[in-house]
C-alpha positions in Angstrom: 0.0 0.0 0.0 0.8 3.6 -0.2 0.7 5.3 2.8 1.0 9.1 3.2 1.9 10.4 6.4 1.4 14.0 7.6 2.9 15.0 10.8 5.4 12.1 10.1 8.9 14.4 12.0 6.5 14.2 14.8 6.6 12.1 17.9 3.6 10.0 16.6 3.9 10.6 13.4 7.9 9.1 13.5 6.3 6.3 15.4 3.7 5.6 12.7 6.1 6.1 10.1 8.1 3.0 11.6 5.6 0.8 12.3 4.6 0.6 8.3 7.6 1.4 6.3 8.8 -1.9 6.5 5.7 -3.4 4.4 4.5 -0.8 2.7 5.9 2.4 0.6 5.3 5.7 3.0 5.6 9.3 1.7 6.3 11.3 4.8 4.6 14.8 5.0 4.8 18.0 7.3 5.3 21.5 7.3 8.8 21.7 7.4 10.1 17.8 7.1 9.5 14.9 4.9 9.1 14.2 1.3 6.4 17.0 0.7 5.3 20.2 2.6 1.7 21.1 3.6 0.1 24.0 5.2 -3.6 22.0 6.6 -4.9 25.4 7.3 -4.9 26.0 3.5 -6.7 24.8 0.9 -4.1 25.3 -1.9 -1.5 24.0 0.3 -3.7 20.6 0.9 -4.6 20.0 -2.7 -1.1 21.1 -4.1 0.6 18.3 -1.7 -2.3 15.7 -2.8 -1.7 16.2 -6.7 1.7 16.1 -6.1 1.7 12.7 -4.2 -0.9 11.1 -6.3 -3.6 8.2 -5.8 -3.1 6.6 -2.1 -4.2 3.5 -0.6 -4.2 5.3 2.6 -4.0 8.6 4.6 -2.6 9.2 8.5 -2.9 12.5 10.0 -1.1 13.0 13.5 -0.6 16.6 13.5 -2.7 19.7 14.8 -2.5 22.7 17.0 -4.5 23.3 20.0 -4.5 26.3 22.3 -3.7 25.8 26.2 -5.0 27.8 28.7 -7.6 29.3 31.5 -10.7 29.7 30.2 -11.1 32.8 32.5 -8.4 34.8 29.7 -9.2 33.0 27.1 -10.2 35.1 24.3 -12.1 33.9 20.6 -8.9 34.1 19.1 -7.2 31.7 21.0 -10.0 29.6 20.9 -9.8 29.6 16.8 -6.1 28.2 16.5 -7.6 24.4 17.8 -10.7 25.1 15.5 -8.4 26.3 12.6 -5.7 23.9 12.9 -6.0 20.4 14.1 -10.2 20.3 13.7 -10.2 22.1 10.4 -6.9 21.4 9.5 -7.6 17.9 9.8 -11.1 17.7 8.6 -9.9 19.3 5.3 -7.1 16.6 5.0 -10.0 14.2 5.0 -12.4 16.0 2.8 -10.1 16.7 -0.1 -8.0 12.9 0.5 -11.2 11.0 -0.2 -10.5 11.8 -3.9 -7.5 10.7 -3.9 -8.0 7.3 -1.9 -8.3 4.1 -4.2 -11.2 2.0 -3.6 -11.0 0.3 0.1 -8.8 3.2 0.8 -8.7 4.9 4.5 -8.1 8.0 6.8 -7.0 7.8 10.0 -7.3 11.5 12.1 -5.8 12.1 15.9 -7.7 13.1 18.7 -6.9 12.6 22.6 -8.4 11.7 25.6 -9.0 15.2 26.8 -12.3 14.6 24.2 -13.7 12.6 27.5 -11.4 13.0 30.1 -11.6 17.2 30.1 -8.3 18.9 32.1 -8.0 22.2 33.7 -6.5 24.8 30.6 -7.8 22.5 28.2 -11.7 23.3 27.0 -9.8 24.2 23.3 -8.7 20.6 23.4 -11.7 19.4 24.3 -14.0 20.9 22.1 -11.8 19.7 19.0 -11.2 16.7 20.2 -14.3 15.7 20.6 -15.9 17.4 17.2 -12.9 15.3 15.3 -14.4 12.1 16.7 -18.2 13.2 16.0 -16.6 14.1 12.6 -15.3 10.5 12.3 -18.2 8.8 13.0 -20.1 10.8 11.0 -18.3 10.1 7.7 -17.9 6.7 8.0 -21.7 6.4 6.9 -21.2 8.3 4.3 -18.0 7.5 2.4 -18.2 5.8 -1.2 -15.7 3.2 -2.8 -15.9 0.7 1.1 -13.3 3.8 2.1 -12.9 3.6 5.7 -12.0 6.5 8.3 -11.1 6.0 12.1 -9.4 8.5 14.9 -6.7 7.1 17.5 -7.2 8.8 21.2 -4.1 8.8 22.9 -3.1 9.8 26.0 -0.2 12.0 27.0 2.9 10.1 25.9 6.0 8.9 27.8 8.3 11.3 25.2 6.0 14.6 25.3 5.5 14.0 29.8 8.3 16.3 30.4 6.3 19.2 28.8 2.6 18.5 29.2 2.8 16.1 32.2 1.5 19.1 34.4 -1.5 19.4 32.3 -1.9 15.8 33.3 -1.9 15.0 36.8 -2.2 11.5 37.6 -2.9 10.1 33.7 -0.8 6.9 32.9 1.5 8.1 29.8 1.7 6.0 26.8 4.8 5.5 24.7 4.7 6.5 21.4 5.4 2.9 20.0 2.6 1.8 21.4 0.3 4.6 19.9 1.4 3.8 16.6 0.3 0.0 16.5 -3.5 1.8 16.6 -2.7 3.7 14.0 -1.5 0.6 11.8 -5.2 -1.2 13.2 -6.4 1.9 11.4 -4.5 1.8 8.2 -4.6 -2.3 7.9 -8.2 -3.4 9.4 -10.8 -3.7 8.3 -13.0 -1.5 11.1 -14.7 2.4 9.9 -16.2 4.9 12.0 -14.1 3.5 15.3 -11.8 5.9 17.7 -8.9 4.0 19.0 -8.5 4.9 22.5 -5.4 4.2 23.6 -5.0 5.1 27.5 -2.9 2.9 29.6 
């Protein structure tokens, strides 16, 4: 299969990437890094990096920003860069990949487990968390060609606890090695419309 990756520098995404390349052919993708460049807040950007990879057997997403903090200071605009980036940013990924799937093809999105286990700083995460899913579920009725589309929910990983283990009191972390083999359930089963929880 062909595999496209976006995110794929990232701690997940360089998990993912590692878990398939050995059986199938994976074009890595991310802003900066990887074979090809993408902006997921643009439209251009998306569709310029999709005609430029060509027809896919599947597509992984494991990048998206979110915005961090009180909700007493939070202001609109803070609360945009979640719905911008990693809701919209993801959702367009989706939208404009379906056309470029082969039949049986699939889309795998990230969410988290803040989308049912809410932390203090973290309604933005929340809230697009949780729409990603309802997105997920929602498109999976839908899709033509038997193309598939599932989330994976992780936890806060072993790598990233340094820097968000505060926003995470008492949560087991995950390592990212063990995130990815969701992602490959994803990518290689035969399940649509499933989040992949994967918490302890």
């Amino acid at each position: 299969m062909k595999v496209l990756v976006i995110g794929a520098s990232g701690t997940v995404g360089s998990a993912v990437v590692a878990a398939l390349v050995d059986r199938h052919e994976v074009v890595r993708v991310g802003r900066e890094h990887g074979d090809f460049r993408v902006d997921i807040t643009s439209d251009d950007s998306v569709e310029g990096m999709f005609k430029a990879v060509g027809p896919l057997d599947a597509i992984v997403s494991t990048t998206g920003s979110l915005f961090f903090g009180p909700l007493a200071t939070m202001r609109p605009a803070d609360f945009n860069i979640g719905l911008q980036d990693k809701l919209l940013g993801q959702v367009r990924v989706a939208l404009l990949g379906q056309h470029m799937l082969r039949k049986g093809g699939s889309i795998t999105l990230t969410t988290g487990i803040v989308a049912e286990e809410p932390i203090r700083q973290g309604a933005n995460a929340t809230a697009v968390n949780a729409s990603i899913e309802g997105f997920v579920r929602a498109a999976a009725i839908e899709l033509p060609r038997n193309l598939r589309i599932n989330a994976v929910s992780p936890t806060v990983l072993t790598e990233s606890k340094g820097v968000y283990g505060p926003f995470f009191p008492g949560f087991e972390s995950v390592p990212a090695t063990r995130v990815a083999m969701a992602y490959v359930r994803s990518v290689e089963g035969p399940q649509t419309g499933r989040v992949y929880q994967v918490w302890q």
